[in-house]
N, CA, C and O atoms as a MOPAC input file, in Angstrom:
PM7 MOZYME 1SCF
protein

 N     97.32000 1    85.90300 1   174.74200 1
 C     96.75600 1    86.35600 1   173.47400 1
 C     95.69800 1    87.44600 1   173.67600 1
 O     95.25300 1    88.02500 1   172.68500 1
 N     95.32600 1    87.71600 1   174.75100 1
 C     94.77000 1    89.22200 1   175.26000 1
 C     94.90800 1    90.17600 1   174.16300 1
 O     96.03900 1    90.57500 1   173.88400 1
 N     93.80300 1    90.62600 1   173.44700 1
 C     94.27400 1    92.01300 1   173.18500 1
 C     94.51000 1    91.32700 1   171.44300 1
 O     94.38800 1    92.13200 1   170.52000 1
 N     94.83600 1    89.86300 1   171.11600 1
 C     94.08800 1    89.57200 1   169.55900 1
 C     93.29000 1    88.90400 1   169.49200 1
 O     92.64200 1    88.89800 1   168.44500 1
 N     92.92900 1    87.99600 1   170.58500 1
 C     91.79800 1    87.30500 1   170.40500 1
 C     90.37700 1    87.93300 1   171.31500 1
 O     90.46900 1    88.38900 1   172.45500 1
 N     89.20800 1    87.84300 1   170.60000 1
 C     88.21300 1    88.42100 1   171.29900 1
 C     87.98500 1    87.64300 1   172.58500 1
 O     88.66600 1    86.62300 1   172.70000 1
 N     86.86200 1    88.04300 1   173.91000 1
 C     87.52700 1    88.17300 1   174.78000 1
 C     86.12900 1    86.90100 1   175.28000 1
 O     85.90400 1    86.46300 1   176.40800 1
 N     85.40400 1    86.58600 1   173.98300 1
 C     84.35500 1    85.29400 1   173.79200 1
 C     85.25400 1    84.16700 1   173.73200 1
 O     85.19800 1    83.14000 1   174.41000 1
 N     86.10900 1    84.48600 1   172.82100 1
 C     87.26900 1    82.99700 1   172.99100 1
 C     87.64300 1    82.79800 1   174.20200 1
 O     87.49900 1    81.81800 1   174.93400 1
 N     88.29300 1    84.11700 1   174.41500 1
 C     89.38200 1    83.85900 1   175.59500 1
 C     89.08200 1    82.85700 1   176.87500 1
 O     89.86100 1    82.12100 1   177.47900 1
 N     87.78600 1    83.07400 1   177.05300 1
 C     86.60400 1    83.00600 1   178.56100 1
 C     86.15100 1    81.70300 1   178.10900 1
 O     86.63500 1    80.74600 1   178.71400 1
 N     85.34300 1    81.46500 1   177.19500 1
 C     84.65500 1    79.98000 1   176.87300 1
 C     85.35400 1    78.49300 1   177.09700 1
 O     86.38900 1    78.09700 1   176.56100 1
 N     84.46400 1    77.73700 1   178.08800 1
 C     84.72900 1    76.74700 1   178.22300 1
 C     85.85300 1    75.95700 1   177.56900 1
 O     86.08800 1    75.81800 1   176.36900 1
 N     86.32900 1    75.59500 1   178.35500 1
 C     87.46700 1    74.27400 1   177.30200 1
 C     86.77300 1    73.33500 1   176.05600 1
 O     85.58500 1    73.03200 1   176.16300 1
 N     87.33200 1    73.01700 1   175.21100 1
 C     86.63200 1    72.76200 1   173.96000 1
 C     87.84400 1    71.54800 1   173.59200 1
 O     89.06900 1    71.66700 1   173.62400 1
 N     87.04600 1    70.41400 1   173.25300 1
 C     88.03100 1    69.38600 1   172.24700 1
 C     87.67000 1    69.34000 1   171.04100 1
 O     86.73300 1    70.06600 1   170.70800 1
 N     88.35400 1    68.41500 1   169.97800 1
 C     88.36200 1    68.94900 1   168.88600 1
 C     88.08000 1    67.31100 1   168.31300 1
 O     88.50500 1    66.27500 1   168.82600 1
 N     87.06900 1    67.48500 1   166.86400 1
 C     86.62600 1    65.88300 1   166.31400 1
 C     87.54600 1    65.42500 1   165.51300 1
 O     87.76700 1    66.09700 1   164.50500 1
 N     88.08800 1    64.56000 1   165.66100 1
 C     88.82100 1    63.93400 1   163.91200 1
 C     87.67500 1    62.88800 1   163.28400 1
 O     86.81100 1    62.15400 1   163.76200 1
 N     88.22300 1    63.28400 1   161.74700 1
 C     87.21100 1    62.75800 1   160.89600 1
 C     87.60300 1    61.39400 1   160.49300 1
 O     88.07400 1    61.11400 1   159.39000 1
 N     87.29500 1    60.24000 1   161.82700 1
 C     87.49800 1    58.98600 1   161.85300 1
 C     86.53300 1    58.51100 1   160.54200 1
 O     87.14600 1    57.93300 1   159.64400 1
 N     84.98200 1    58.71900 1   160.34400 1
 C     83.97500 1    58.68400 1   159.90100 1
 C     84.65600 1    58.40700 1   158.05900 1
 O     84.57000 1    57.41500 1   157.33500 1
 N     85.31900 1    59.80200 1   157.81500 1
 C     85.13000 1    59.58100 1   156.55600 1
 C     86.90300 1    59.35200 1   155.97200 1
 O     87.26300 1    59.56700 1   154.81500 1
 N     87.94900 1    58.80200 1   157.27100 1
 C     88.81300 1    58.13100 1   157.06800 1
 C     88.66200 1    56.93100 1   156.53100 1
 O     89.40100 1    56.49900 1   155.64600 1
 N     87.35500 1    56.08800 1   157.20200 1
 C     87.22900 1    55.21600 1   157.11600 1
 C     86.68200 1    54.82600 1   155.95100 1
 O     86.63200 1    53.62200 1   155.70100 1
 N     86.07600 1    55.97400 1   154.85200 1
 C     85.64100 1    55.86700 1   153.58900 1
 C     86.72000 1    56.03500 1   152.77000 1
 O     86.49500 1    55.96600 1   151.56100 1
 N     88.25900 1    56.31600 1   153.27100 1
 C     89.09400 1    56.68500 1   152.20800 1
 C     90.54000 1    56.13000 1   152.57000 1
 O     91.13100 1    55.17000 1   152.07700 1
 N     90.84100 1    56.79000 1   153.32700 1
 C     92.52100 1    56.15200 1   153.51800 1
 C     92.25800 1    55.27100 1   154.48400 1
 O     92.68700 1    54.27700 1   153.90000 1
 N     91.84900 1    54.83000 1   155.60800 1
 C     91.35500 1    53.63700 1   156.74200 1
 C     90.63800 1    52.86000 1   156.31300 1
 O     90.03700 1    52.07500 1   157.04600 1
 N     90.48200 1    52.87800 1   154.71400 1
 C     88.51900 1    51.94000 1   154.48400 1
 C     89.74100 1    50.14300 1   154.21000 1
 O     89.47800 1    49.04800 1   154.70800 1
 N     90.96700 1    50.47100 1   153.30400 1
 C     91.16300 1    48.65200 1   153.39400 1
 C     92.01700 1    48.18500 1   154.52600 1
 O     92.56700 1    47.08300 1   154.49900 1
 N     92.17900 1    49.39600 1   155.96200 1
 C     92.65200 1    48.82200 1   156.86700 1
 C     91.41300 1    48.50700 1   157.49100 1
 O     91.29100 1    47.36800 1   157.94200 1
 N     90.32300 1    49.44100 1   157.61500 1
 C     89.41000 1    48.58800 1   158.27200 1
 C     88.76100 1    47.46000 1   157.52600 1
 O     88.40800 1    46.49700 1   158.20700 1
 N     88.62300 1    47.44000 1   156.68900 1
 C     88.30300 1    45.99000 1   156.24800 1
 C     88.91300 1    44.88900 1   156.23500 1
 O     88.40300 1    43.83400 1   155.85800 1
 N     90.20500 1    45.03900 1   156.69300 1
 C     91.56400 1    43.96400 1   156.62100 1
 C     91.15400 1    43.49600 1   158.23300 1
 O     91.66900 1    42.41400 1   158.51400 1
 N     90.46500 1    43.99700 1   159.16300 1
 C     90.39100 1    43.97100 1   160.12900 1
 C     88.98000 1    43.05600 1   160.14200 1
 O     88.79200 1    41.84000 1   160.17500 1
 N     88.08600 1    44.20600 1   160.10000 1
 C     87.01100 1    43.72100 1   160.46000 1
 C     85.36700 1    42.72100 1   159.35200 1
 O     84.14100 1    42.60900 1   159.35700 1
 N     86.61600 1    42.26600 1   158.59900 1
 C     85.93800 1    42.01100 1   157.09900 1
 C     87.18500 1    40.31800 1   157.04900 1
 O     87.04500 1    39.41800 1   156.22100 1
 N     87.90300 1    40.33300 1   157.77700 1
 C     88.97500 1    39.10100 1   157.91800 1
 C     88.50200 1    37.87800 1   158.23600 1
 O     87.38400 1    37.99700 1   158.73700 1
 N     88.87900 1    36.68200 1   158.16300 1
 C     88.46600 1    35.40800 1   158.12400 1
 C     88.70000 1    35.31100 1   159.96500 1
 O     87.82800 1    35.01600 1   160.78200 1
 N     89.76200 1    35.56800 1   160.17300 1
 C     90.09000 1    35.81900 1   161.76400 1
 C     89.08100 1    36.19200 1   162.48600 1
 O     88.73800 1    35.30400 1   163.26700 1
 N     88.48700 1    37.10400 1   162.54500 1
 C     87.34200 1    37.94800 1   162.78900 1
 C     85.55200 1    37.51800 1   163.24300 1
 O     84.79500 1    37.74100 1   164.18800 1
 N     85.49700 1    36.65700 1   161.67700 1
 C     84.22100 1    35.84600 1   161.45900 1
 C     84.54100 1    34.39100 1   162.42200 1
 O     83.64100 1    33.85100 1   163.06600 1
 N     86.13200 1    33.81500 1   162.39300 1
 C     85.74500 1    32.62400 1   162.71800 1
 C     85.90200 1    32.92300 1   164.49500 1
 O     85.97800 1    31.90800 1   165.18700 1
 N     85.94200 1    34.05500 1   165.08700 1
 C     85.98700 1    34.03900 1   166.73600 1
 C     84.44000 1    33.80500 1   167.00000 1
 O     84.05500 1    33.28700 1   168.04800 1
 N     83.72200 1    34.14400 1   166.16900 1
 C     82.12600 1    34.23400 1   166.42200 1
 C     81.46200 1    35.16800 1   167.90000 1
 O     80.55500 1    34.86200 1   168.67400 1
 N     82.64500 1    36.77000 1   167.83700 1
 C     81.70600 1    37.02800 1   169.05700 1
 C     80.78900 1    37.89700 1   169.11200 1
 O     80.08000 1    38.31500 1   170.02800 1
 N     80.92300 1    38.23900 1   167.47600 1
 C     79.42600 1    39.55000 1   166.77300 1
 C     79.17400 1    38.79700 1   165.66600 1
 O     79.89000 1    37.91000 1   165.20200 1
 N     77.73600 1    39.33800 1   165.11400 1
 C     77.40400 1    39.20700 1   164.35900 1
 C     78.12900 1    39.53700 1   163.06000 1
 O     77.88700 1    40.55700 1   162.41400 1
 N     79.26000 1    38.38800 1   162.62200 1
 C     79.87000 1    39.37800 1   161.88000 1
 C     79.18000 1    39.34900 1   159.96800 1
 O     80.02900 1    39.63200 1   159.12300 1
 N     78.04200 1    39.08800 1   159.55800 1
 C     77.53500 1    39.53600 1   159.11500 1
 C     76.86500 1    40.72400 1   158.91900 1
 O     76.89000 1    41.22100 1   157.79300 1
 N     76.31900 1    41.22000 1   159.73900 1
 C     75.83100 1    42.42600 1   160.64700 1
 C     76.86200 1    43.54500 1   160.53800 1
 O     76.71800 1    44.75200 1   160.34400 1
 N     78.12800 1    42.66000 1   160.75200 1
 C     79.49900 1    43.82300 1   161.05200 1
 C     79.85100 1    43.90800 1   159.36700 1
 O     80.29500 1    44.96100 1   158.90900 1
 N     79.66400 1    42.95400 1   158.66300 1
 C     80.81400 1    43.62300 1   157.13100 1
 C     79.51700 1    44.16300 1   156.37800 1
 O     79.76800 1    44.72400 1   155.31200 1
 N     77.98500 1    44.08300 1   156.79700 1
 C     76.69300 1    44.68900 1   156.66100 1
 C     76.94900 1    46.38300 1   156.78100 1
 O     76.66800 1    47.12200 1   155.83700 1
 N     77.60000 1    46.97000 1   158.25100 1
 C     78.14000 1    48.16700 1   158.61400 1
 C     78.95600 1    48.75100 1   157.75000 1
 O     78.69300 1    49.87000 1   157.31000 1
 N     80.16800 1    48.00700 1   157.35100 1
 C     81.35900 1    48.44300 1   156.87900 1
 C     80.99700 1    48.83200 1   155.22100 1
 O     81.46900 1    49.71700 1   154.50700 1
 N     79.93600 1    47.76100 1   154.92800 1
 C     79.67900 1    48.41900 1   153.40300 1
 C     78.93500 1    49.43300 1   153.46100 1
 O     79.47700 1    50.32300 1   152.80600 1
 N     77.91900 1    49.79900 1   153.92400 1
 C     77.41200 1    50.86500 1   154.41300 1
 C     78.11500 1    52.08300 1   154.58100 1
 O     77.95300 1    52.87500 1   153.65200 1
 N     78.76500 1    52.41200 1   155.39800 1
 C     79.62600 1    53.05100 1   156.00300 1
 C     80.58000 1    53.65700 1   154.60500 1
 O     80.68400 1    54.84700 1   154.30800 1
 N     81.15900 1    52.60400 1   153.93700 1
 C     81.92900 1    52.90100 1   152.87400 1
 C     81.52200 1    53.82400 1   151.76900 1
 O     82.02600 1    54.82900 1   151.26900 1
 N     80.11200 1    52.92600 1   151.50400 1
 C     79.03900 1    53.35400 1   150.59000 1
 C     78.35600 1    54.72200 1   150.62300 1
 O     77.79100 1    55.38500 1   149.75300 1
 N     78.57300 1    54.89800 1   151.78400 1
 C     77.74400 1    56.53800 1   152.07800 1
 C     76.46600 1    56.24600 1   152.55600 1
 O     75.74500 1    57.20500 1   152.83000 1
 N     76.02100 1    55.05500 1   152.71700 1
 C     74.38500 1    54.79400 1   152.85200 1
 C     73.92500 1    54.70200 1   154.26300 1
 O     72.82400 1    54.50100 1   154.77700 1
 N     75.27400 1    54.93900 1   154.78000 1
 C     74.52500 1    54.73300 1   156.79100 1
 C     75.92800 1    55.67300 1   157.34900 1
 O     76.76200 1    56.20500 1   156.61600 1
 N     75.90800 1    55.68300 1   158.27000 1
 C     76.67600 1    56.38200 1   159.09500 1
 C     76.94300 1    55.82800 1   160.40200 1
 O     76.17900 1    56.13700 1   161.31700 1
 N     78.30100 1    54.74800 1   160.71000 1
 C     78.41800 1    54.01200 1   161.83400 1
 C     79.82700 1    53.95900 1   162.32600 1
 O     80.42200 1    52.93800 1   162.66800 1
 N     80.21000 1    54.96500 1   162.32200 1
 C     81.51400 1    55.48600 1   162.75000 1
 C     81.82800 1    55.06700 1   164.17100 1
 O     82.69700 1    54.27900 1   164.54400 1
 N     80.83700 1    55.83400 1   164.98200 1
 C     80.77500 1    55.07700 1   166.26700 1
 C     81.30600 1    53.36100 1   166.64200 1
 O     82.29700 1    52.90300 1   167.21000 1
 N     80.38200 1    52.89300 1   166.15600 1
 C     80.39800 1    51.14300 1   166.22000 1
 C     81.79500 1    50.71800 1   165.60000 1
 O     82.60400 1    49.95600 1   166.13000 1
 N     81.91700 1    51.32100 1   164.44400 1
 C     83.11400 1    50.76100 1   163.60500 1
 C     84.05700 1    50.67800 1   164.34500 1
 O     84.76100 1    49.69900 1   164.59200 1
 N     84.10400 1    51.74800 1   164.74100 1
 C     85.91200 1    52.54100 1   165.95700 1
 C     85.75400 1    51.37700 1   167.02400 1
 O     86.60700 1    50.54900 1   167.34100 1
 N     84.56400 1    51.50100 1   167.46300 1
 C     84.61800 1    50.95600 1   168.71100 1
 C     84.82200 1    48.91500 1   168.33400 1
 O     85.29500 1    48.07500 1   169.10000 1
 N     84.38600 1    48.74900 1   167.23200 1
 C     84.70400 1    47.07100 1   166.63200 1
 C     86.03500 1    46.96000 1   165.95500 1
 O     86.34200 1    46.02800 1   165.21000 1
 N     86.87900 1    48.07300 1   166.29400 1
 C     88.58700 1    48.11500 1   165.17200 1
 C     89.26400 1    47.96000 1   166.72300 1
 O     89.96300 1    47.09600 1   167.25200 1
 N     88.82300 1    48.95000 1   167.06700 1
 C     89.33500 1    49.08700 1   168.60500 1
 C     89.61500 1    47.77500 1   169.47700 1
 O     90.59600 1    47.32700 1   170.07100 1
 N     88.56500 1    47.45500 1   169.31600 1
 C     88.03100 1    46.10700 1   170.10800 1
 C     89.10000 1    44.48200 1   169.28300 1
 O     89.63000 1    43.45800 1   169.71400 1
 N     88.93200 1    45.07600 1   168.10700 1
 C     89.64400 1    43.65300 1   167.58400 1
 C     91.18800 1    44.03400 1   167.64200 1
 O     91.96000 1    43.15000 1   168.01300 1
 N     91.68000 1    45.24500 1   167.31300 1
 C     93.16600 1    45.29800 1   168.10500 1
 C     93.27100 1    45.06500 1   169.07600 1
 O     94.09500 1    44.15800 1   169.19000 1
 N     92.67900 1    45.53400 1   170.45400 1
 C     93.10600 1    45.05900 1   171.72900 1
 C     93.40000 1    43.66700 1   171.34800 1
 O     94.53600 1    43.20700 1   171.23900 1
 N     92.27600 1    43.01500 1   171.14700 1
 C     92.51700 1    41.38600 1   171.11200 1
 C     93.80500 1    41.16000 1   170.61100 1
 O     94.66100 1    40.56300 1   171.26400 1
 N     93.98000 1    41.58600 1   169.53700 1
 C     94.96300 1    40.74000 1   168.75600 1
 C     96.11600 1    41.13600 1   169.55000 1
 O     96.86700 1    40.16900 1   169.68000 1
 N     96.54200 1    42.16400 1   170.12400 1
 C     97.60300 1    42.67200 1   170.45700 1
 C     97.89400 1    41.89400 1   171.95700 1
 O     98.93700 1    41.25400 1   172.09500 1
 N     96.88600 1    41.99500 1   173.08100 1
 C     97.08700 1    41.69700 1   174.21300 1
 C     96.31500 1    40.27300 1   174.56200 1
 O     96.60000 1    39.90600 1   175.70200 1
 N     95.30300 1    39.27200 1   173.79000 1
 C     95.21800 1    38.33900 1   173.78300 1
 C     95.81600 1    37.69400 1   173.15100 1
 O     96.30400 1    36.67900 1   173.64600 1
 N     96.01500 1    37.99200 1   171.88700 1
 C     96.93300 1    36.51200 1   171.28700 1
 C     98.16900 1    37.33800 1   170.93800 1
 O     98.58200 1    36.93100 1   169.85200 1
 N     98.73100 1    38.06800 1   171.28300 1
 C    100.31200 1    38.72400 1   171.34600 1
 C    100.50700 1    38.91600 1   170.26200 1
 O    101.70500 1    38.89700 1   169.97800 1
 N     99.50400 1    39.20400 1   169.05600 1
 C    100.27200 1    39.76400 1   167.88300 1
 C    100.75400 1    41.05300 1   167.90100 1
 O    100.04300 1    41.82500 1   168.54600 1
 N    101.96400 1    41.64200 1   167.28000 1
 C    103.15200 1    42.64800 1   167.53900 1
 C    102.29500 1    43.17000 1   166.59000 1
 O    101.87800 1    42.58700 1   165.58900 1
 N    101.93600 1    44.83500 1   167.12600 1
 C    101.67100 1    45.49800 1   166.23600 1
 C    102.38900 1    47.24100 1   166.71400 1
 O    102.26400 1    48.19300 1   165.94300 1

């Protein structure tokens, strides 16, 4: 691409790119993550605070905090489980 792209692109470091997990999770991901991490399944493993956790998720939904981080990483965390501890097919 020499010669259309300037030659600041061309040269600059490798670069990755964000997806907007954050405000998926306020719109098309908000009743999968809550099906998840807002579930009776969830509360009765007892291995977070899951008060604390559906505390996040309204938040998060609401616009009033910003916990994208944690969320991903507590959706994340409860699929593995389900998938490779108790073999649910997903």
């Amino acid at each position: 691409l020499k010669g259309f792209l300037p030659d600041e692109i061309l040269n600059r470091e490798k670069m990755g790119f964000g997806l907007p997990i954050g405000e998926w999770f306020k719109k098309e991901l908000k009743d999968y993550l809550y099906s998840f991490l807002c579930s009776d399944i969830f509360t009765q493993r007892e291995f977070f605070n899951t008060d604390e956790v559906k505390n996040m998720v309204y938040q998060h939904i609401s616009g009033t905090a910003n916990h994208t981080a944690r969320l991903w990483n507590l959706l994340v965390f409860e699929l593995w489980y389900r998938i490779f501890i108790e073999g649910e097919p997903y």
